[in-house]
C-alpha positions as CSV (number, residue, x, y, z in Angstrom):
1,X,-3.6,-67.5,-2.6
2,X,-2.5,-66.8,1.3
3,X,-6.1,-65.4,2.8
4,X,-3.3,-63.3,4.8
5,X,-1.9,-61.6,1.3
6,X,-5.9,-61.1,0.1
7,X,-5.8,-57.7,2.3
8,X,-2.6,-56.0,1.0
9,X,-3.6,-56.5,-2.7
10,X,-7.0,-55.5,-2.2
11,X,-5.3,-52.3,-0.5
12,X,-2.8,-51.8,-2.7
13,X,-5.1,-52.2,-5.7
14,X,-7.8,-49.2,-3.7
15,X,-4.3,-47.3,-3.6
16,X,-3.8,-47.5,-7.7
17,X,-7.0,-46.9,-8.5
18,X,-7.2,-43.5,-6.4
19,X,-3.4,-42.3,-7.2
20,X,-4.6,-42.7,-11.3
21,X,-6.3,-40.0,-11.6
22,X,-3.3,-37.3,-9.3
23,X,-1.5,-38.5,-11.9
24,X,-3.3,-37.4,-15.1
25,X,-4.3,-34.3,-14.0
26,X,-1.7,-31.9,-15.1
27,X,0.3,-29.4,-11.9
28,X,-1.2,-26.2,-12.4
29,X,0.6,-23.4,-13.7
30,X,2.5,-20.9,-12.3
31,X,2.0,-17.7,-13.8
32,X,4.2,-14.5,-12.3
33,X,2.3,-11.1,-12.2
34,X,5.1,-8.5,-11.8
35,X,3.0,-5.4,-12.3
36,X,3.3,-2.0,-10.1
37,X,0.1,-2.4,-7.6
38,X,1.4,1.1,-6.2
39,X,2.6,4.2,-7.2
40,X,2.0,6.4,-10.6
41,X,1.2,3.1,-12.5
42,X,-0.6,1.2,-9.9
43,X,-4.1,1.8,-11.7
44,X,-3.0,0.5,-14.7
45,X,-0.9,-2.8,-13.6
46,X,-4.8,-3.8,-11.8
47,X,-6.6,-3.1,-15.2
48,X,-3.9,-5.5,-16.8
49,X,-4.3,-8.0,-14.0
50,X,-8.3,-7.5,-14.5
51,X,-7.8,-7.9,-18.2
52,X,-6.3,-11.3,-17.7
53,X,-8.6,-12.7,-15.2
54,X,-11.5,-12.4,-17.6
55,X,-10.4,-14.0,-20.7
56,X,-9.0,-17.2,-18.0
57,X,-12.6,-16.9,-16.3
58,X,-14.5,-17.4,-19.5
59,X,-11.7,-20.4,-20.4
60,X,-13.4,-21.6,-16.9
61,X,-10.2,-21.3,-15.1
62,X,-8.1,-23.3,-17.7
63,X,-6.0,-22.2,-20.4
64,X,-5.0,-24.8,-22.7
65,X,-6.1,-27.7,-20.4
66,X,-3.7,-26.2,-17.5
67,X,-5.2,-24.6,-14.4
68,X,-3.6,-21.7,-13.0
69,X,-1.9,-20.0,-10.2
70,X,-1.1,-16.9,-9.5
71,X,2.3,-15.0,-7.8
72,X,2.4,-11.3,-8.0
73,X,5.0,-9.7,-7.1
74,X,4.5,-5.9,-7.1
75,X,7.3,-3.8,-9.3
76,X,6.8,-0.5,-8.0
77,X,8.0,0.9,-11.4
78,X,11.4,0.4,-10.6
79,X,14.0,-0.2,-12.7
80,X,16.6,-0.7,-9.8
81,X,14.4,-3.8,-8.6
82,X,13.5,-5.3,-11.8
83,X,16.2,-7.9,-11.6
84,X,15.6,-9.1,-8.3
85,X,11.9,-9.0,-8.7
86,X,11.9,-11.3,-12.0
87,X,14.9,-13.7,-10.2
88,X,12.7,-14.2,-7.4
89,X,10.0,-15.3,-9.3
90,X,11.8,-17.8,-11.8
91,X,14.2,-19.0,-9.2
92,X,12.0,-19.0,-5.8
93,X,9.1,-19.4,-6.7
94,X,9.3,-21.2,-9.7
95,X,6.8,-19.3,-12.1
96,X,6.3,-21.5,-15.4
97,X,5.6,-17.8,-17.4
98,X,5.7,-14.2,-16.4
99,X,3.5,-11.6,-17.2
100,X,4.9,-7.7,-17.1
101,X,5.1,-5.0,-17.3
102,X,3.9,-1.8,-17.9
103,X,7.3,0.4,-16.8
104,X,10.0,0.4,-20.1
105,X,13.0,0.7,-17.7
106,X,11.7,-2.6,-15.9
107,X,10.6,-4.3,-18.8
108,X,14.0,-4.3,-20.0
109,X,15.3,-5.9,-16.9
110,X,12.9,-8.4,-17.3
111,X,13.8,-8.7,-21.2
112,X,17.4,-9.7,-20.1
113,X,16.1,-12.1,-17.3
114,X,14.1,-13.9,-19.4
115,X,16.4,-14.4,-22.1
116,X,19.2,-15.4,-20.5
117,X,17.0,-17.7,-18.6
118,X,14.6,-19.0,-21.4
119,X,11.4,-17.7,-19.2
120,X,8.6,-17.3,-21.2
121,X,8.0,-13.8,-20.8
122,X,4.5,-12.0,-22.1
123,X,4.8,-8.3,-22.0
124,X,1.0,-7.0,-21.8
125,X,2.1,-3.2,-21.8
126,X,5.6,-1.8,-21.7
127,X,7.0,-0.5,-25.3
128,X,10.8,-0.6,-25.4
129,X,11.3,-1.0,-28.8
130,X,14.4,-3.1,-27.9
131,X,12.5,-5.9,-26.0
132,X,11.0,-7.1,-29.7
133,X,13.9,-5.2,-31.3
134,X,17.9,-6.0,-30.1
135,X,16.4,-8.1,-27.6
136,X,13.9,-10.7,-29.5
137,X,14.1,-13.9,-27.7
138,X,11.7,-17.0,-29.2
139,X,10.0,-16.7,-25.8
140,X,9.3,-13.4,-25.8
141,X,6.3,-11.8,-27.0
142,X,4.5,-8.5,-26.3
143,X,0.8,-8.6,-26.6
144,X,0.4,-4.4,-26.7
145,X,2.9,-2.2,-28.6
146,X,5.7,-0.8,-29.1
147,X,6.7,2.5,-28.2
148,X,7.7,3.2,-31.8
149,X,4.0,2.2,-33.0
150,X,1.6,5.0,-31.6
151,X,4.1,7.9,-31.6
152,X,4.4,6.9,-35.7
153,X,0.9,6.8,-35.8
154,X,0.6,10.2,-34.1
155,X,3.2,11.7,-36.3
156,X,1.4,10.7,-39.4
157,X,-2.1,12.1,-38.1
158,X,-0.7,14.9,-37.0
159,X,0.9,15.8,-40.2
160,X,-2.5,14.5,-42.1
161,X,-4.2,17.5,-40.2
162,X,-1.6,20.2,-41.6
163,X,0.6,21.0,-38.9
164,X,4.2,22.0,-39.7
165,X,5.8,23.7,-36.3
166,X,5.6,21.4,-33.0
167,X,6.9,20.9,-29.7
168,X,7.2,17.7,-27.9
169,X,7.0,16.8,-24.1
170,X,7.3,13.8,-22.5
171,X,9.2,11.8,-19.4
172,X,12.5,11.2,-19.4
173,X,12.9,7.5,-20.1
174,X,12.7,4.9,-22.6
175,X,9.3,5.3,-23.4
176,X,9.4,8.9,-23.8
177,X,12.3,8.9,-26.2
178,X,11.0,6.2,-28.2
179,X,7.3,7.1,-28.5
180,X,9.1,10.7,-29.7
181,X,11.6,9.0,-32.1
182,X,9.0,7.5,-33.5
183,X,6.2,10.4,-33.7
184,X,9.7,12.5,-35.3
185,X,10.1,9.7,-38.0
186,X,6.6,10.1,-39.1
187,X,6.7,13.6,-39.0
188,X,9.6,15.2,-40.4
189,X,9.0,12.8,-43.4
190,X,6.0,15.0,-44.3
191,X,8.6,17.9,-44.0
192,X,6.9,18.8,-40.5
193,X,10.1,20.6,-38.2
194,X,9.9,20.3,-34.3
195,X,11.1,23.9,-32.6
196,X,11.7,22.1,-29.2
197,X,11.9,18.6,-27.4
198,X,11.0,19.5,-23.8
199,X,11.6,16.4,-20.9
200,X,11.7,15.6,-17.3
201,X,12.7,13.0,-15.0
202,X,10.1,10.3,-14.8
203,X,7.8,10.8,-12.5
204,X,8.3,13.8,-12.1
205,X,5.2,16.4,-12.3
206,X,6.5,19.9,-12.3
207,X,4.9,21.0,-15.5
208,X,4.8,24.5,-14.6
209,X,8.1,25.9,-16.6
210,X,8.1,23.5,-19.6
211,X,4.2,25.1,-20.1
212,X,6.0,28.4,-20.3
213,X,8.4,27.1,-22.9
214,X,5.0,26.3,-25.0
215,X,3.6,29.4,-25.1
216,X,6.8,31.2,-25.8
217,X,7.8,28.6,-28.5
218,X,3.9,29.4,-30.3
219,X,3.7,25.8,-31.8
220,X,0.9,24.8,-34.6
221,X,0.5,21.5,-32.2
222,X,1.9,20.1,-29.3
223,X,2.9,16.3,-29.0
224,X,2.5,14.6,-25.4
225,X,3.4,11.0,-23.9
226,X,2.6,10.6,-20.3
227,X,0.4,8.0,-18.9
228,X,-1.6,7.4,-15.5
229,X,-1.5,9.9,-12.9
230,X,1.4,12.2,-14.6
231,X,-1.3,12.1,-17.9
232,X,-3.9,13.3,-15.4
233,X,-1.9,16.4,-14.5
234,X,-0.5,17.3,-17.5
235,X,-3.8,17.5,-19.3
236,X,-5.4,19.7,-16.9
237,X,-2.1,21.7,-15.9
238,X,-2.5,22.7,-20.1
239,X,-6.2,23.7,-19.9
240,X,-5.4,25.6,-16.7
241,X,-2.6,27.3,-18.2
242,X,-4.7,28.9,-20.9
243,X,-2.8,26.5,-23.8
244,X,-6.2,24.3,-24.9
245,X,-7.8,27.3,-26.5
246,X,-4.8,28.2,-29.2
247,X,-2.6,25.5,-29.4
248,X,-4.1,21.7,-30.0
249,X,-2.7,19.0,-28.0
250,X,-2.7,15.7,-29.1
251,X,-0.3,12.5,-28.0
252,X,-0.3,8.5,-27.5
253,X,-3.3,7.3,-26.8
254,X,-1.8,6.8,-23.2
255,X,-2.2,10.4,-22.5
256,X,-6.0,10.2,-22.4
257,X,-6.6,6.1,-21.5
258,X,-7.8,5.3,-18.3
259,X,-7.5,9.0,-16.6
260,X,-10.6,10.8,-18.3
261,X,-12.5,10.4,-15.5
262,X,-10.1,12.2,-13.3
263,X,-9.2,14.4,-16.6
264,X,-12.9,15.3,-17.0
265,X,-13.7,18.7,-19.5
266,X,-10.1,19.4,-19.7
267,X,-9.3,16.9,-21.8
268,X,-12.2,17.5,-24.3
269,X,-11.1,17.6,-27.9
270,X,-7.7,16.0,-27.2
271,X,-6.6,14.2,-30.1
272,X,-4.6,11.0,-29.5
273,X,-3.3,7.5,-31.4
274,X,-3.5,4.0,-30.1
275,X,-4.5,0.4,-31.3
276,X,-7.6,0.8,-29.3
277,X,-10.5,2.9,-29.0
278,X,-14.0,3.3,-27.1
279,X,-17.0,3.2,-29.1
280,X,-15.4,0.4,-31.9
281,X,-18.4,-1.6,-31.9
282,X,-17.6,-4.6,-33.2
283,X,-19.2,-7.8,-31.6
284,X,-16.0,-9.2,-30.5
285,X,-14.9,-5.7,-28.6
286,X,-18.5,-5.1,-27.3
287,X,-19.2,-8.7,-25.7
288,X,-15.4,-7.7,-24.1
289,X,-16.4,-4.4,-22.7
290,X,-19.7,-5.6,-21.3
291,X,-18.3,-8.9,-19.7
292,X,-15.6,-6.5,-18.3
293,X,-17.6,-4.4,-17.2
294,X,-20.0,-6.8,-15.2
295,X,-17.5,-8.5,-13.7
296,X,-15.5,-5.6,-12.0
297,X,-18.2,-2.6,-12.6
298,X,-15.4,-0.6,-14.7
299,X,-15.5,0.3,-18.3
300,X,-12.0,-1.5,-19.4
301,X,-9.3,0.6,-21.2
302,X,-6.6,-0.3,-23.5
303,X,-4.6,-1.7,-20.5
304,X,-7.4,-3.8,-19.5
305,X,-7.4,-5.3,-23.1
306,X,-3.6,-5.8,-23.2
307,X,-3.9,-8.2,-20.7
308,X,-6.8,-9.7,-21.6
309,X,-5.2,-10.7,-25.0
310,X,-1.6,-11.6,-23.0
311,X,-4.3,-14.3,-21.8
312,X,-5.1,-15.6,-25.3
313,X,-1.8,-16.0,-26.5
314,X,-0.8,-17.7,-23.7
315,X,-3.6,-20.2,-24.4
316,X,-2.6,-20.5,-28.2
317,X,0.6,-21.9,-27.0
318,X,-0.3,-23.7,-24.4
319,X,-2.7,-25.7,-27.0
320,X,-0.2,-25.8,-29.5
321,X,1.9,-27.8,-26.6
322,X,-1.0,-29.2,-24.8
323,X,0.0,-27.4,-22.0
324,X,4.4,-27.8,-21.9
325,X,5.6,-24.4,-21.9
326,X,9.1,-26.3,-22.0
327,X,8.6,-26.7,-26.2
328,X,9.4,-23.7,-26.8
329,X,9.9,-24.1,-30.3
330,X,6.5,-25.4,-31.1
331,X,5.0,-22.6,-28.8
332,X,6.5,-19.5,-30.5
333,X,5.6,-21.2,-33.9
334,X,1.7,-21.2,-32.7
335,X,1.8,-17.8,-32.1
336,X,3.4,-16.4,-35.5
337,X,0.8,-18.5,-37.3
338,X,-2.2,-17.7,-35.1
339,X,-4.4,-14.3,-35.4
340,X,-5.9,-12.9,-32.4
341,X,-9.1,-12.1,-31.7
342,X,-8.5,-9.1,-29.9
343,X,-11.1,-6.5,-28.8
344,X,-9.1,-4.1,-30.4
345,X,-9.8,-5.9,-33.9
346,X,-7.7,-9.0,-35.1
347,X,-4.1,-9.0,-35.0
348,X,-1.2,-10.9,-36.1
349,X,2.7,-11.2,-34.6
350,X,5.9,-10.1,-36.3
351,X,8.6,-12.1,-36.9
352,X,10.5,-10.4,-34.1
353,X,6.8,-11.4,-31.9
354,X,5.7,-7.5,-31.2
355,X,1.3,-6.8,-33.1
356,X,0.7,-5.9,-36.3
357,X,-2.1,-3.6,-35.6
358,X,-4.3,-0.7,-36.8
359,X,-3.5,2.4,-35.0
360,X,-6.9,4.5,-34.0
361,X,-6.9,8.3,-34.1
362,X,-9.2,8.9,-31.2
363,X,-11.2,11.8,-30.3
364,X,-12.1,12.8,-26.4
365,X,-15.7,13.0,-26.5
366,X,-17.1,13.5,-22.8
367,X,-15.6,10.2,-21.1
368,X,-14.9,8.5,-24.4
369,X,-12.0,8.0,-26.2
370,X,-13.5,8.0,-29.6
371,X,-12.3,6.4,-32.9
372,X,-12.7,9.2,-35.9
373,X,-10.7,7.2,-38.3
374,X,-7.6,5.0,-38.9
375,X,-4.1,6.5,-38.3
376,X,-2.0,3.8,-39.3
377,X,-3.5,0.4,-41.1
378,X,-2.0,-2.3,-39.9
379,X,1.3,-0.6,-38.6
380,X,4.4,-3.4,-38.2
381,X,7.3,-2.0,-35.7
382,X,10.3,-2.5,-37.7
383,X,12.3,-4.6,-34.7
384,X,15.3,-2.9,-35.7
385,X,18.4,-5.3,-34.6
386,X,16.3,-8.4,-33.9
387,X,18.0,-11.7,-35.3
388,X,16.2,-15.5,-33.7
């Protein structure tokens, strides 16, 4: 051999043997927070964001052999900039999967995107019915409810506990509609009549007249969905108003998760259904709460464990695919086989990709959202209109 070639192999060879392992190591990937970080919601898309972080934290930063990086993109809880918000972050910034959100309206938005796209979409709280309903897409999946779910659950508990006449309140949105369809469904079944369906504008907070409208009406029970701030009002603008002593409120659990803190003795006694609850105490929910808890010196809420699981079943695809979010196929098959196991006890996905879960009727004890019983066992939304 030419002593003169002798360098450039042996340079060339230095060069292979460093570039080997670039090249096994997988890109990291790109996962899209479009939560609201401000606004009515803001507390809410941080305990989701929080949620997530931990289960990817104790994966020790890898899910399903892939490292991670984050782009958030804060959604404001607007509908209007739900498109653009989503486009940026497939088209710009090239997110492999989005996570979001917790606002219906924009959730829909995203729905559409991701469809028409082929995103993988996880949504870790938002409950229009359509997005696992009408608007089922293989990679789709919810990993918290839908809106039908706890306002069924509510229905049937509410009925359970012998109360005939009612009167429900709630935003004007998706959400509100569908968490009352669904609390109507359950309740009218069990020949339960509601004198009056009272609304406003989301996010709007004028309670003051529609509490009138209460009184006057002289309900057994009143029904409420809101959630984050606009639950924090409502609860004590019904204790203040004198309702809390005669007339017994109960709602979604949303109406009582996350805000008792700011609620504090006003929202004693409230009675609410969700698919999670303080004080379960199972060893899978309490090694949850107390890692939660450690890491960001919070006691996590139902949001919290929402994205938390959005986290797991994004790792049981990505192992199913040894990390190629592009088999899409072989991903949503993973997840329709798999049971999570959730905090909130285990639970499987519908054919339309929406939990099959137990609803909790849930006390307010003090600070606690306490469990007194199951509402609903193992509650399936019916994804009315789905076809995939």
């Amino acid at each position: 051999m030419d002593a003169r070639a002798r360098p450039l192999l042996l340079a060339a060879a230095l060069l292979a043997s460093t570039a080997l392992p670039a090249q096994a190591q997988a890109p990291k990937l790109k996962v899209g927070l479009m939560l609201p970080y401000t606004g009515t919601y803001a507390a809410l898309g941080n305990a989701i964001e929080n949620g997530f972080k931990l289960y990817l934290t104790e994966q020790g930063g890898k899910l399903g052999t892939r490292e991670i990086e984050f782009v958030k993109v804060d959604d404001e809880s607007d509908p209007a900039k739900a498109t653009d918000n989503i486009n940026k972050l497939i088209k710009r910034d090239n997110v492999d999967v989005v996570i979001g959100s917790v606002h219906s309206g924009v959730a829909m938005a995203m729905a559409r995107v991701a469809k028409q796209s082929g995103t993988l979409l996880i949504v870790p709280n938002a409950g229009a019915d359509a997005v696992t309903g009408a608007m089922c897409a293989p990679n789709i999946f919810r990993s918290s409810f839908a809106n039908w779910q706890p306002g069924y659950a509510t229905g049937e508990a509410m009925a359970q506990r012998g109360h005939k006449k009612v009167v429900t309140i709630t935003w004007k949105y998706a959400a509100g509609d569908e968490m009352v369809g669904g609390f109507k469904e359950a309740f009218q079944k069990s020949s339960g009549q509601v004198l009056k369906e009272l609304s406003l504008p989301f996010p709007n907070v004028e309670f003051q007249a529609l509490l009138t409208e209460i009184a006057a009406s002289k309900p057994d029970a009143v029904f409420a969905f809101f959630a984050g701030a606009g639950a924090v009002k409502f609860v004590k603008d019904y204790a203040a108003a004198g309702l809390k002593k005669n007339i017994p409120l109960y709602g979604t659990g949303f109406l009582t998760d996350g805000t008792l803190d700011a609620q504090g003795a006003d929202a004693e006694g409230v009675l609410t259904a969700l698919h999670y609850a303080d004080g379960l105490n199972t060893p899978r929910d309490n090694a949850f709460r107390l890692a939660y808890a450690k890491t960001y010196k919070l006691q996590p809420d139902v949001y919290a464990m929402q994205g938390y699981d959005a986290a797991q079943m994004l790792a049981v695809g990505l192992a199913a695919t040894k990390g190629d979010v592009t088999k899409k196929a072989e991903f949503a098959a993973a997840l329709r086989k798999a049971k999570i196991d959730s905090p909130r006890g285990p639970f499987t996905l519908s054919a339309s990709h929406n939990p099959v879960q137990d609803q909790y009727l849930r006390q307010v004890v003090g600070k606690e959202n306490k469990s007194i019983g199951i509402a609903s066992k193992a509650l399936s939304d019916p994804g009315k209109g789905c076809s995939m």
